[in-house]
FIROLUM-730412 format. One record per residue: x, y, z of N, C-alpha, C, CB in turn; residue in three letters. Coordinates in Angstrom, 3 decimals, decimal comma. Each point is the difference from the previous one (the first is absolute). Glycine has a CB too. Example, Ala and Ser with C-alpha at 12.3 -4.5 7.8 and 13.67 -1.06 7.14 Angstrom:
<atoms>
{atom {13,190; -5,690; 7,800}; {-0,890; 1,190; 0,000}; {0,900; 1,200; 0,000}; {-1,892; -1,173; 1,246}; ALA};
{atom {1,542; 2,223; -1,966}; {0,820; 1,190; 0,060}; {-0,770; 1,090; 0,730}; {1,184; -0,628; -2,145}; SER};
</atoms>
This chain:
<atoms>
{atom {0,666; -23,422; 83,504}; {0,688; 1,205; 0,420}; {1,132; -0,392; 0,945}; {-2,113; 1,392; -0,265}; UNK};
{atom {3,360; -0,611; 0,327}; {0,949; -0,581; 0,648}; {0,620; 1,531; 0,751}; {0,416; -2,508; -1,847}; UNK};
{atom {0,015; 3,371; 1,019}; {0,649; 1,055; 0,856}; {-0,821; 1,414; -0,573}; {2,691; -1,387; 0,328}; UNK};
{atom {-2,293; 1,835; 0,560}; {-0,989; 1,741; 0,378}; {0,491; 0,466; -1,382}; {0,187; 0,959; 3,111}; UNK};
{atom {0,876; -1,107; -3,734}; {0,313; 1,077; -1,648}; {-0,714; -0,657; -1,049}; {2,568; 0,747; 0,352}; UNK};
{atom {-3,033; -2,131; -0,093}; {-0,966; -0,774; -1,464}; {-0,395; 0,799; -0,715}; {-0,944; -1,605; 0,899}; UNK};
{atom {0,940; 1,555; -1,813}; {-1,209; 0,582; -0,968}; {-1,377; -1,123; -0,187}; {2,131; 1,415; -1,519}; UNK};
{atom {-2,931; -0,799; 1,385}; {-1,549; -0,985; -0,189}; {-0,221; 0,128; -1,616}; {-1,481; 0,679; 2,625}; UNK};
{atom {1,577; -1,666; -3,735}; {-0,302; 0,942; -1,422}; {-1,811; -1,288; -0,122}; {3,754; 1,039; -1,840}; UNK};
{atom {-4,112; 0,316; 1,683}; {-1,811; -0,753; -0,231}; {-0,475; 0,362; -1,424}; {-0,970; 0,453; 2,652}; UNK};
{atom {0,482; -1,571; -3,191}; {-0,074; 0,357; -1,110}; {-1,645; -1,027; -0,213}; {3,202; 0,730; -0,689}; UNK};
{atom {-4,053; 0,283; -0,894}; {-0,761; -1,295; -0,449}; {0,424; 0,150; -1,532}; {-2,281; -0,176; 1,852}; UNK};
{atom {1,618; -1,625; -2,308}; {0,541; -0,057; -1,387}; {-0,992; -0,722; -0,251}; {2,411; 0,198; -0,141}; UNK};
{atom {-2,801; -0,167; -1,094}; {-0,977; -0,864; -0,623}; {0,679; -0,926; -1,354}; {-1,947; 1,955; 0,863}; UNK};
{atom {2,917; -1,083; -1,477}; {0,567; -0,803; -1,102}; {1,553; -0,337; 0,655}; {-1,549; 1,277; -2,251}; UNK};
{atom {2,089; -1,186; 3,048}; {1,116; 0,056; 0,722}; {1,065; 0,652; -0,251}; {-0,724; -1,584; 0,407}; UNK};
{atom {0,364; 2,792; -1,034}; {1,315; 0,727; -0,683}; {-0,194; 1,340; 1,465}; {-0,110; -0,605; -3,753}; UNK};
{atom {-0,173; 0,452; 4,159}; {-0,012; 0,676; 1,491}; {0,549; -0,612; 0,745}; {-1,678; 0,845; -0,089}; UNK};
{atom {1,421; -1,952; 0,049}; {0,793; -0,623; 1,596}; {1,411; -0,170; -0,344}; {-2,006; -1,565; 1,004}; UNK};
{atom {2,685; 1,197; -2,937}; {0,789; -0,411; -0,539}; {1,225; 1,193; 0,408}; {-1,715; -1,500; -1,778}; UNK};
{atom {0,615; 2,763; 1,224}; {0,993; 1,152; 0,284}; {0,056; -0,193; 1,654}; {-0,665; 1,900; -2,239}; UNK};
{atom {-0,038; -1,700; 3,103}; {0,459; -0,051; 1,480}; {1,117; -1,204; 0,081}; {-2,495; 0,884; 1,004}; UNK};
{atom {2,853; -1,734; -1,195}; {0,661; -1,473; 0,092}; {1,117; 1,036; -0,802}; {-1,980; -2,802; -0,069}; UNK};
{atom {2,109; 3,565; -0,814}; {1,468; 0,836; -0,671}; {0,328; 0,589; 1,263}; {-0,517; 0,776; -2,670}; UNK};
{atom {-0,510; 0,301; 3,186}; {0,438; 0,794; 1,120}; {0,338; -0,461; 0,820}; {-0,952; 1,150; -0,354}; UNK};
{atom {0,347; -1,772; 1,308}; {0,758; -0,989; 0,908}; {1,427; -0,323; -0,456}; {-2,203; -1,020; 0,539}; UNK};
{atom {2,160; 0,071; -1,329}; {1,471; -0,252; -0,166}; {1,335; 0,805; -0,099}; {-1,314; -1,339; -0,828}; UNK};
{atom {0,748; 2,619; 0,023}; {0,375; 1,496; 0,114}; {0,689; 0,472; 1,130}; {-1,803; 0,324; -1,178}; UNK};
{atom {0,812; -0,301; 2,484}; {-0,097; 0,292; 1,271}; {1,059; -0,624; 0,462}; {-2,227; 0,316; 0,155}; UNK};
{atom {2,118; -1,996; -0,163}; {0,622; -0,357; 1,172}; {-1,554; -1,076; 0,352}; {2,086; 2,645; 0,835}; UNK};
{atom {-1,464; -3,486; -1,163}; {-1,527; -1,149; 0,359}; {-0,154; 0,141; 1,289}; {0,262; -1,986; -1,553}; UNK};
{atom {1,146; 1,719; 2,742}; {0,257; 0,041; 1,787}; {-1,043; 1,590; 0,440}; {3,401; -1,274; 0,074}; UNK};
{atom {-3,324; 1,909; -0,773}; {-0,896; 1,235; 0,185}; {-1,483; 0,290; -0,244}; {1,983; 0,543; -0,434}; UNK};
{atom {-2,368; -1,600; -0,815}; {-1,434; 0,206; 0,068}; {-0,732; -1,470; -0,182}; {0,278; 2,564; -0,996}; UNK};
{atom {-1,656; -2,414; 1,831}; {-0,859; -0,725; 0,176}; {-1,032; 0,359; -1,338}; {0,573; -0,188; 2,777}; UNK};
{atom {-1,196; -1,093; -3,175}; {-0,917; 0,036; -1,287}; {-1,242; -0,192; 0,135}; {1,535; -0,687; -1,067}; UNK};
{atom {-2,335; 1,450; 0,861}; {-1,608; -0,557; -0,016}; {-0,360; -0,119; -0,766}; {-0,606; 0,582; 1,176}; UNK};
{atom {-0,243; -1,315; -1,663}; {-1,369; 0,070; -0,827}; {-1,470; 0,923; 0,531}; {1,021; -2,514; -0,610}; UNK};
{atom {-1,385; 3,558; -0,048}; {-1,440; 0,565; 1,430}; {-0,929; -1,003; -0,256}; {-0,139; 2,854; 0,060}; UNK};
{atom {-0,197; -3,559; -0,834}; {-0,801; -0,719; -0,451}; {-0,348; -1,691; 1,228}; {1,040; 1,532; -2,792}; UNK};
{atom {0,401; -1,766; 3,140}; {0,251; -1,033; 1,110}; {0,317; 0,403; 1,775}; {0,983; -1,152; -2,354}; UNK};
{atom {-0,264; 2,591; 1,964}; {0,586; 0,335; 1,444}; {-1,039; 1,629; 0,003}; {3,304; -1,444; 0,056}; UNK};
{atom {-3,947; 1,256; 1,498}; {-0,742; 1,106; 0,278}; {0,513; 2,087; 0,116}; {-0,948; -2,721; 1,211}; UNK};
{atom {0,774; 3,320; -1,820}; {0,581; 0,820; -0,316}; {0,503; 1,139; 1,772}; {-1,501; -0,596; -3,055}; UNK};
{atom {1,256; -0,332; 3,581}; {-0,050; 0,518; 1,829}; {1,642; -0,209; -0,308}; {-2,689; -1,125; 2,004}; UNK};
{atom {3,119; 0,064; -2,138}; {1,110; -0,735; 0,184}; {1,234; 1,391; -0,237}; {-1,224; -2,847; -0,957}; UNK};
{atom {0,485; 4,230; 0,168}; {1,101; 0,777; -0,313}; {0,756; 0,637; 1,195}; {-1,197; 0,366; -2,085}; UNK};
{atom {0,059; -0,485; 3,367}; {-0,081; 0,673; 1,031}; {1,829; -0,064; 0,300}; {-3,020; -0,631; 0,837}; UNK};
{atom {3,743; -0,794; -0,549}; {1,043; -0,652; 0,582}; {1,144; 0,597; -1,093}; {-1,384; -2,342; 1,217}; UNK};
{atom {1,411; 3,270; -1,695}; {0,887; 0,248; -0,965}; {0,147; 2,092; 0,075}; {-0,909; -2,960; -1,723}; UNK};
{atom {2,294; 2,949; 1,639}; {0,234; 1,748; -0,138}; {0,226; 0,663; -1,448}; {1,205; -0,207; 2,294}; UNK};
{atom {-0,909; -1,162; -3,187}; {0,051; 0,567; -0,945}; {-0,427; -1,114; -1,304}; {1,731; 1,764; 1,365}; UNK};
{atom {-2,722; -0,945; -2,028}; {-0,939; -0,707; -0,607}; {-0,062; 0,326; -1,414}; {-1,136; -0,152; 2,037}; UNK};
{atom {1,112; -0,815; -2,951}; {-0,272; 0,007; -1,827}; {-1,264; -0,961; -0,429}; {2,817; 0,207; -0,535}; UNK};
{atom {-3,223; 0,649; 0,137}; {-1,433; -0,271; -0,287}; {0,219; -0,270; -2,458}; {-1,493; 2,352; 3,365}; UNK};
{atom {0,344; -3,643; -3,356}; {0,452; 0,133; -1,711}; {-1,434; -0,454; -0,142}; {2,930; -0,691; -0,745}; UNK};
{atom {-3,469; 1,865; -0,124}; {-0,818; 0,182; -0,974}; {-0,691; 0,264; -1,546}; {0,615; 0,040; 1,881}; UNK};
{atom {-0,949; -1,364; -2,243}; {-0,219; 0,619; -1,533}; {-1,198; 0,758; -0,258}; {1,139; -1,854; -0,808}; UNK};
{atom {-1,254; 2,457; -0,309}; {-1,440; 0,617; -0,274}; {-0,925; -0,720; -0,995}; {1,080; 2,148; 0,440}; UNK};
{atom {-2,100; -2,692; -0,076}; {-0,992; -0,744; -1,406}; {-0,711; 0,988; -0,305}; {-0,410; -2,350; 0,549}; UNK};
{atom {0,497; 1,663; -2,096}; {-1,062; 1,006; -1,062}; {0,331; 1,335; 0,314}; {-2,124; -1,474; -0,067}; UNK};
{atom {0,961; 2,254; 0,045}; {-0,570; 1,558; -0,092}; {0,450; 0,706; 1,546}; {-2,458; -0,692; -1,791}; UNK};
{atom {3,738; 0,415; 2,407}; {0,378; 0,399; 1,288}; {-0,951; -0,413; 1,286}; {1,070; 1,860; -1,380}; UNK};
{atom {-1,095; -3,565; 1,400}; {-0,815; -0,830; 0,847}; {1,351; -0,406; 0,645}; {-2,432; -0,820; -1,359}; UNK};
{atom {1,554; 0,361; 3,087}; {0,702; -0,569; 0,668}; {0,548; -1,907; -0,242}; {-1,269; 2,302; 1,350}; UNK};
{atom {2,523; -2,752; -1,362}; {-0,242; -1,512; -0,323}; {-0,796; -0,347; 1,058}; {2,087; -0,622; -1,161}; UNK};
{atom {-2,554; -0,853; 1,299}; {-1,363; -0,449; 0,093}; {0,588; -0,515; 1,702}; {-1,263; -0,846; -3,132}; UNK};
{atom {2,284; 0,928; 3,427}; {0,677; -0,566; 1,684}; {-0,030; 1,605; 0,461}; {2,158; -2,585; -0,377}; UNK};
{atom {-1,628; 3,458; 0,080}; {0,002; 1,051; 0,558}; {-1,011; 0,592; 0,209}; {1,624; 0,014; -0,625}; UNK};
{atom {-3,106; -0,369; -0,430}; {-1,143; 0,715; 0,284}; {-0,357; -0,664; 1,001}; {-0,626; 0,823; -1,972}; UNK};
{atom {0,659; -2,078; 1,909}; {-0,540; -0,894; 1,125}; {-0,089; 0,595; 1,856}; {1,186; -1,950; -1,987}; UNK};
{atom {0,314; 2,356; 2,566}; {0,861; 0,762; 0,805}; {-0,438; 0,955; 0,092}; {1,572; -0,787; -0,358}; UNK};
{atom {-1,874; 2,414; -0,988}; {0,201; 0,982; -0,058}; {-0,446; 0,822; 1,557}; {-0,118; -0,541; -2,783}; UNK};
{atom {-1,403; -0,010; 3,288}; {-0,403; 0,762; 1,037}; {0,808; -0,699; 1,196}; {-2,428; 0,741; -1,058}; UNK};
{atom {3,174; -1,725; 1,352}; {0,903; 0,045; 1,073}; {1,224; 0,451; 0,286}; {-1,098; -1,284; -0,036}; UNK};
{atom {1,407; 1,890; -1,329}; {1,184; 1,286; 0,256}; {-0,240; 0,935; 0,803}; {0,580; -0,120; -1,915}; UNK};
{atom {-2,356; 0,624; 2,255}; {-0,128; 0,917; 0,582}; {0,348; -0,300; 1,620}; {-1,577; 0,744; -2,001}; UNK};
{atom {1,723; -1,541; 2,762}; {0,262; -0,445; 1,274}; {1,502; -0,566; 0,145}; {-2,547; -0,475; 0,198}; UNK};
{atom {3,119; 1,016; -1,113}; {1,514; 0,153; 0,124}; {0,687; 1,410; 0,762}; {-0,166; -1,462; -2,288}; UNK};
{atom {0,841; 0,525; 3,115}; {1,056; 1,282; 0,533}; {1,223; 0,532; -0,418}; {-0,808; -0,728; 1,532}; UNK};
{atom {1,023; 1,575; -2,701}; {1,862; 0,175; -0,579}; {0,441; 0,907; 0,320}; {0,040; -0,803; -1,761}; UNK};
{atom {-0,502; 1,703; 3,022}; {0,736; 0,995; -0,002}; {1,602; -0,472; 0,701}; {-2,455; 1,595; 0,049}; UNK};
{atom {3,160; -1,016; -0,310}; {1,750; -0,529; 0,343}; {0,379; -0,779; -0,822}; {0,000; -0,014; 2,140}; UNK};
{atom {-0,705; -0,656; -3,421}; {0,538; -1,172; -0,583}; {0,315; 0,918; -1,587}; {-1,576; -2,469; 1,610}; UNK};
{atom {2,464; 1,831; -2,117}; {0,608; 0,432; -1,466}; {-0,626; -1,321; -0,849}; {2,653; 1,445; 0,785}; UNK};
{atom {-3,885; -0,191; -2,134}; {0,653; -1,188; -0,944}; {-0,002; 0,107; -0,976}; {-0,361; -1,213; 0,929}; UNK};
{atom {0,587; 0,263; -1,963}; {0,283; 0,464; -1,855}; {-1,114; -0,919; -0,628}; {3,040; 0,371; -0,237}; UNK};
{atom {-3,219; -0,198; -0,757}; {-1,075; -0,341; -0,621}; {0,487; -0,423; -2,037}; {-1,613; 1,910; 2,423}; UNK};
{atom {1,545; -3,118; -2,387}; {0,156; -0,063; -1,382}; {-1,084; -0,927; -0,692}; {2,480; 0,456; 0,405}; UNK};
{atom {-2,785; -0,003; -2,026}; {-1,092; -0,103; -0,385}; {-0,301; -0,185; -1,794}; {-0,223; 1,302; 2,446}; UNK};
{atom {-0,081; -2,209; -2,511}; {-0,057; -0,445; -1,555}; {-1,258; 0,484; -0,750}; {1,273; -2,113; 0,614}; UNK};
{atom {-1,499; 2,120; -2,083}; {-0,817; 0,932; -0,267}; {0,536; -0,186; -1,716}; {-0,330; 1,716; 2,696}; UNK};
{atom {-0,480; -1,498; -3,590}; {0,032; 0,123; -1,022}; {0,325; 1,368; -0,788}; {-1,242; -1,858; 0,633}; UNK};
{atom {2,177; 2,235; -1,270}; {-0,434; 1,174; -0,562}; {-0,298; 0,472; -1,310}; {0,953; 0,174; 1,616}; UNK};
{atom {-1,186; -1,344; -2,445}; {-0,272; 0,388; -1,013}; {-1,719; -0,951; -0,406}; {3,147; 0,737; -0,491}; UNK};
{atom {-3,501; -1,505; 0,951}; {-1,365; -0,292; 0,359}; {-1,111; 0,557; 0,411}; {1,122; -1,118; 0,203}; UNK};
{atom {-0,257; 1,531; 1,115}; {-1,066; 0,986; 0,597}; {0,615; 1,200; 0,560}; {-1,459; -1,849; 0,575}; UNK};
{atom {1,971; 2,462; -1,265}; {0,901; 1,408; 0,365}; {-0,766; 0,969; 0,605}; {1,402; -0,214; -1,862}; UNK};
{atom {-2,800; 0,592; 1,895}; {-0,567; 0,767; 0,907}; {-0,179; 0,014; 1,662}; {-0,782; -0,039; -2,122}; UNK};
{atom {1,279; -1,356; 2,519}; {-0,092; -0,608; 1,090}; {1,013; -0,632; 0,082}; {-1,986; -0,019; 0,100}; UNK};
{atom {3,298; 0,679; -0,351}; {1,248; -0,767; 0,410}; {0,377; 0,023; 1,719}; {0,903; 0,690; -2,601}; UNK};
{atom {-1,147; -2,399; 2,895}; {0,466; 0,375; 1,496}; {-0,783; 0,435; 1,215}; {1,586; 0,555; -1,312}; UNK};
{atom {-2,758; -0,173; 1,067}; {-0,990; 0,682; 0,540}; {0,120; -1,024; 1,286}; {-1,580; 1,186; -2,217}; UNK};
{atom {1,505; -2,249; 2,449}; {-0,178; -0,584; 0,890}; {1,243; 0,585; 1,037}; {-1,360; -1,987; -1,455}; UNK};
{atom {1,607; 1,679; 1,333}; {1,674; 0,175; 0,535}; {-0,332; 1,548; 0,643}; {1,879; -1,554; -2,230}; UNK};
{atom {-2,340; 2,828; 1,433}; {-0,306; 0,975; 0,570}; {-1,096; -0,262; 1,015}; {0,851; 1,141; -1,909}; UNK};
{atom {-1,366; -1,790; 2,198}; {-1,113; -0,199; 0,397}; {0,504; -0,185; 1,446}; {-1,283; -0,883; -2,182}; UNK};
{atom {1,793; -0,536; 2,653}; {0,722; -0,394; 0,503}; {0,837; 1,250; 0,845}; {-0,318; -2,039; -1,736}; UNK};
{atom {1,175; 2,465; 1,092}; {1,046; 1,189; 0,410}; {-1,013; 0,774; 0,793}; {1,790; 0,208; -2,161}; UNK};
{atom {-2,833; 0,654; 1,786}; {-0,937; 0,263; 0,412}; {-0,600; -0,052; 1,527}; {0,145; -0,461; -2,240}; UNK};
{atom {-0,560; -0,846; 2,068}; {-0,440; -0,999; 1,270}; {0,874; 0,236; 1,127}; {-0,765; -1,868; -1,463}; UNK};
{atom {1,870; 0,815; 0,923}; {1,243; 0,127; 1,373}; {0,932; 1,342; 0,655}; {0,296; -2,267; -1,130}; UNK};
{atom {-0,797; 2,904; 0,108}; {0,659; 1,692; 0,323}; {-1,320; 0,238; 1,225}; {1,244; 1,313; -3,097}; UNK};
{atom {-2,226; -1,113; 2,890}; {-0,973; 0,299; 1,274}; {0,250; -0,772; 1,094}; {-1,702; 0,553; -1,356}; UNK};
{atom {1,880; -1,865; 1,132}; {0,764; -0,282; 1,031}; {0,405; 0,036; 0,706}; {-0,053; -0,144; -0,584}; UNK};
{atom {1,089; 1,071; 0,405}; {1,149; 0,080; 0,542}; {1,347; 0,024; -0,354}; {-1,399; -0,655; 0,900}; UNK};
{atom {1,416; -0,373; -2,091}; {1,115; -0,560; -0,194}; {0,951; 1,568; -0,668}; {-1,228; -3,061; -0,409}; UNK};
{atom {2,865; 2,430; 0,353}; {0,845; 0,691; -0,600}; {-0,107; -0,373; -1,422}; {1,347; 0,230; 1,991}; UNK};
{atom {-1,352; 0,325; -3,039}; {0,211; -0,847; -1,230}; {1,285; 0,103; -0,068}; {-1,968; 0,272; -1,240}; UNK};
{atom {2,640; -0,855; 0,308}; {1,345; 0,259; -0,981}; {0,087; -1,017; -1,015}; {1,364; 0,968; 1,818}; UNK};
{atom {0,186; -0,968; -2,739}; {-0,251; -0,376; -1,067}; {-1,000; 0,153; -1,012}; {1,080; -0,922; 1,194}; UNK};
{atom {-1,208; 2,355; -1,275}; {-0,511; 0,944; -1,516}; {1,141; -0,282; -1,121}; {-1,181; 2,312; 1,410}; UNK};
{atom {0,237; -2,192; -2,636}; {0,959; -0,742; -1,076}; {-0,729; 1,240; -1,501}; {0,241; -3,629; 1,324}; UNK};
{atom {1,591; 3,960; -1,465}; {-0,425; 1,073; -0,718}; {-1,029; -0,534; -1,780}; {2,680; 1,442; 1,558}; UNK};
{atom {-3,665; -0,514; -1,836}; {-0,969; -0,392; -0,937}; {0,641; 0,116; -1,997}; {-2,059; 1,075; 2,464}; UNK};
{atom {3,392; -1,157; -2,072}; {0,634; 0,618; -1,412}; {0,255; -1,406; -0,332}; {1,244; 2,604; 0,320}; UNK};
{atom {-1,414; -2,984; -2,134}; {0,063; -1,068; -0,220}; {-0,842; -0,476; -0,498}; {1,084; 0,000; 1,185}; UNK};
{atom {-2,289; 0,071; -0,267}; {-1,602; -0,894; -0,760}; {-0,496; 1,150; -0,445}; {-0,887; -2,084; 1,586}; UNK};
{atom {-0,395; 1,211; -2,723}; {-0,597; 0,514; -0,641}; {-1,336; -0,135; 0,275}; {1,688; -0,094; -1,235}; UNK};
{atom {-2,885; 0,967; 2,193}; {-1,003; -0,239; 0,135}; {-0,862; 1,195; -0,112}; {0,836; -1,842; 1,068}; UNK};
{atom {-2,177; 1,568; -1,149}; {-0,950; 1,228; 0,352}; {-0,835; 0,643; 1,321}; {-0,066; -0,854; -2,075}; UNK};
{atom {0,150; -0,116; 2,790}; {-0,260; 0,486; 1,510}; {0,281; -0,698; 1,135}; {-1,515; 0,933; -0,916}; UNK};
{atom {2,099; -0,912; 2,162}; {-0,265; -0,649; 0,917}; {-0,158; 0,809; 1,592}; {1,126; -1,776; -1,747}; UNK};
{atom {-1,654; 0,882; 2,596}; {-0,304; 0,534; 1,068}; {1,318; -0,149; 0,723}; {-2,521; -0,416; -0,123}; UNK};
{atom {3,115; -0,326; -0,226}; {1,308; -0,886; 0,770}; {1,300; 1,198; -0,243}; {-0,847; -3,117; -0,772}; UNK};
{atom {0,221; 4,605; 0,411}; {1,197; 0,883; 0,021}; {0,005; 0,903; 0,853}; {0,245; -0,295; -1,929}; UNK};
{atom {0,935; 0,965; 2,887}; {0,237; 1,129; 1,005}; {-0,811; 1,179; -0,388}; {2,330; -0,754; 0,472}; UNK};
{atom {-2,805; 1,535; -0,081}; {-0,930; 1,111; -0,433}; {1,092; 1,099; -1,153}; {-1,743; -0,159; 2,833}; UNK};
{atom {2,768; -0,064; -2,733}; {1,038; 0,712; -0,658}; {-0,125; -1,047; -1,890}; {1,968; 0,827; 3,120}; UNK};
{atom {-2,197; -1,850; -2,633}; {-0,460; -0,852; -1,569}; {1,686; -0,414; -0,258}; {-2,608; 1,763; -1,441}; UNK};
{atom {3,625; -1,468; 2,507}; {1,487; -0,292; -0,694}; {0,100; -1,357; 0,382}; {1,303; 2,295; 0,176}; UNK};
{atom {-2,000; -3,097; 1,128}; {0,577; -0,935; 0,305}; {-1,224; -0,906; 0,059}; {2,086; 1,102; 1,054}; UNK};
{atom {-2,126; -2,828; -1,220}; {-0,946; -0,777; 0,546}; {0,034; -0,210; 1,556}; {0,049; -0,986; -2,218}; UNK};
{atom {-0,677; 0,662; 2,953}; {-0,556; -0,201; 1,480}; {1,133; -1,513; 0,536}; {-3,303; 1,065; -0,607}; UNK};
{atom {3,538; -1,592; -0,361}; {0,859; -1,246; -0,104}; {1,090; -0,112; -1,293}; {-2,124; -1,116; 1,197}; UNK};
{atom {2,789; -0,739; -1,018}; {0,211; -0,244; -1,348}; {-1,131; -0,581; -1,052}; {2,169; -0,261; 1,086}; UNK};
{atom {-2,037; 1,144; -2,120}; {-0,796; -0,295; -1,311}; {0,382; -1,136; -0,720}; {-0,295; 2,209; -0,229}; UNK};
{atom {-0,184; -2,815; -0,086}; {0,308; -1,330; -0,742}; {-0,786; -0,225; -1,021}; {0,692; -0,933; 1,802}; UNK};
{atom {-0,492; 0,427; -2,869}; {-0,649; -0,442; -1,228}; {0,443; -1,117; -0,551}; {-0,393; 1,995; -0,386}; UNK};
{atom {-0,210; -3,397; 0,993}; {0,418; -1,224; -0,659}; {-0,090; 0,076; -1,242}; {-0,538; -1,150; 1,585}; UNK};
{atom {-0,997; 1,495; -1,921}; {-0,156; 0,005; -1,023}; {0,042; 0,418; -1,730}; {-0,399; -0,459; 2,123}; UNK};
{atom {1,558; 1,519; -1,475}; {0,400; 0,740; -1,388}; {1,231; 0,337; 0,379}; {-2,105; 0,984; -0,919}; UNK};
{atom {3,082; -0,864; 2,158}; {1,365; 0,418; 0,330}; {0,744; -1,067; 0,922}; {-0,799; 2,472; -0,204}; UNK};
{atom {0,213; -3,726; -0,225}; {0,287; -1,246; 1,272}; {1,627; 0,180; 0,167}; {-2,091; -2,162; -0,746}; UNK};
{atom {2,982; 2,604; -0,303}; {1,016; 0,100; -0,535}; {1,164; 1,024; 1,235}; {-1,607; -0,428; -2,744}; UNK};
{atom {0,740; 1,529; 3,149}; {0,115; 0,885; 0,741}; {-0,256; -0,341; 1,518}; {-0,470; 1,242; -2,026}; UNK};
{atom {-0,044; -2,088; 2,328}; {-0,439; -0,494; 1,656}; {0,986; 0,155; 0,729}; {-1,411; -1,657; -0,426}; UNK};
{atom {2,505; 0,121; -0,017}; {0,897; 0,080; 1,012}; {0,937; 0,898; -0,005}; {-0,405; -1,894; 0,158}; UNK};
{atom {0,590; 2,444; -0,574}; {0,897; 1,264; -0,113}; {-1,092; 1,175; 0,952}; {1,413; -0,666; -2,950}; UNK};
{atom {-2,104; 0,855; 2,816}; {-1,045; 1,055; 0,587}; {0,070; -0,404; 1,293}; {-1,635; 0,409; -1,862}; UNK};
{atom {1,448; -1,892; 2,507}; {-0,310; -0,823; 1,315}; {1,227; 0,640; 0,551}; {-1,312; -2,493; -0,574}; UNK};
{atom {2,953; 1,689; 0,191}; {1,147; 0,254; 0,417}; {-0,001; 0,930; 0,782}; {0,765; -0,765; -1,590}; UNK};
{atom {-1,196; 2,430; 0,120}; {0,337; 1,480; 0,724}; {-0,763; 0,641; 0,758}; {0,985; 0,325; -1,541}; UNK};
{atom {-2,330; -0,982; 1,615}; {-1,249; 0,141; 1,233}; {1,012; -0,264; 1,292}; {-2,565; -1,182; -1,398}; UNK};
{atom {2,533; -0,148; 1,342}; {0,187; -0,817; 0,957}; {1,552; 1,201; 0,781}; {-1,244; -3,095; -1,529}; UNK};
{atom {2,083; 3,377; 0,992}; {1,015; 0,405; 0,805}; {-0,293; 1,253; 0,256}; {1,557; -1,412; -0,747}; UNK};
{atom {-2,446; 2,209; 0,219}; {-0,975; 1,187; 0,656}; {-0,779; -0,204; 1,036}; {-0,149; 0,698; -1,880}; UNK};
{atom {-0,639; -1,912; 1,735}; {-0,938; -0,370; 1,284}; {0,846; -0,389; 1,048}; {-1,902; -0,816; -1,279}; UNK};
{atom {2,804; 0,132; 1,540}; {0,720; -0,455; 1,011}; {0,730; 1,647; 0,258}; {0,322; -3,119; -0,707}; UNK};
{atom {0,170; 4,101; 0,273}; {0,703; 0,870; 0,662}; {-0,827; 0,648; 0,842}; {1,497; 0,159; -1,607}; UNK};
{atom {-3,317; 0,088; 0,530}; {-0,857; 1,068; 0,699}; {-0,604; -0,624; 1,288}; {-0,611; 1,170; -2,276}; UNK};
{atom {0,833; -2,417; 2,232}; {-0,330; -0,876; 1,472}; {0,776; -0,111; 0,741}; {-1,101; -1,134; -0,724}; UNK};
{atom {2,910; 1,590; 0,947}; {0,658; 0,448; 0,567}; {0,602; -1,543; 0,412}; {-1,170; 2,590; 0,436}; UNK};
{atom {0,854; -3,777; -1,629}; {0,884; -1,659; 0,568}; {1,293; 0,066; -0,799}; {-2,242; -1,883; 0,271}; UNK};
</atoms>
């Protein structure tokens, strides 16, 4: 950590197309602006030192947590975010497991909203093709984050990251 505007982006990955996409965002960002974790190596306290925070989550299988984030899940609860902004992006299958697109990611959103935290960077839901997820605004127009689909729209990422990314930096006010 170096200056009070950092961003903290925490992420877990098991096949690395999570951390791959975070390593887009970042670069996106402004590398001088954000610090990288792994949750899996760096303790999820560490978010404390940061005002504005991106969190990256995929969803396994049947809308399961990946296997670093479950690990963590109950020390989110002894987090403090109130005053802190953050965005949330999140990989997910949708034609595999389309009943549970993302779910994690809602999950997540969820969590850090009790918190405290501010969210931002909602990402409108037009485009994909799925049958349910938790990972949508109660209105069903927007996801909780950016949506991502390596696996059937890998094609669509960086283009999606780009126009996240210059949404997230305005709604964080850098």
């Amino acid at each position: 950590m170096s200056e009070t505007n950092i961003i903290g982006l925490f992420y877990g990955s098991s096949t690395c197309y999570t951390e791959m996409a975070g390593e887009k965002i970042r670069k996106c960002l402004g590398e001088e602006r954000v610090d990288f974790f792994n949750i899996a190596e760096t303790p999820i306290i560490q978010t404390q030192f940061y005002d504005y925070l991106i969190f990256g989550i995929p969803t396994w299988d049947y809308g399961e947590l990946q296997e670093d984030w479950e690990e963590i899940w109950d020390d989110l609860d002894s987090l403090e975010l109130a005053g802190k902004k953050i965005a949330i992006y999140g990989l997910g299958d949708q034609v595999g497991y389309p009943e549970w697109f993302l779910d994690a990611m809602g999950y997540l959103h969820s969590k850090l909203v009790h918190r405290g935290a501010t969210p931002c960077g909602y990402w409108p839901r037009s485009g994909y093709e799925f049958e349910g997820s938790k990972a949508l605004t109660p209105d069903g127009n927007y996801f909780v984050g950016l949506a991502l689909d390596e696996e059937n729209e890998f094609q669509l990422s960086d283009t999606r990251i780009q126009e996240w990314c210059a949404q997230v930096l305005e709604e964080f006010g850098l």
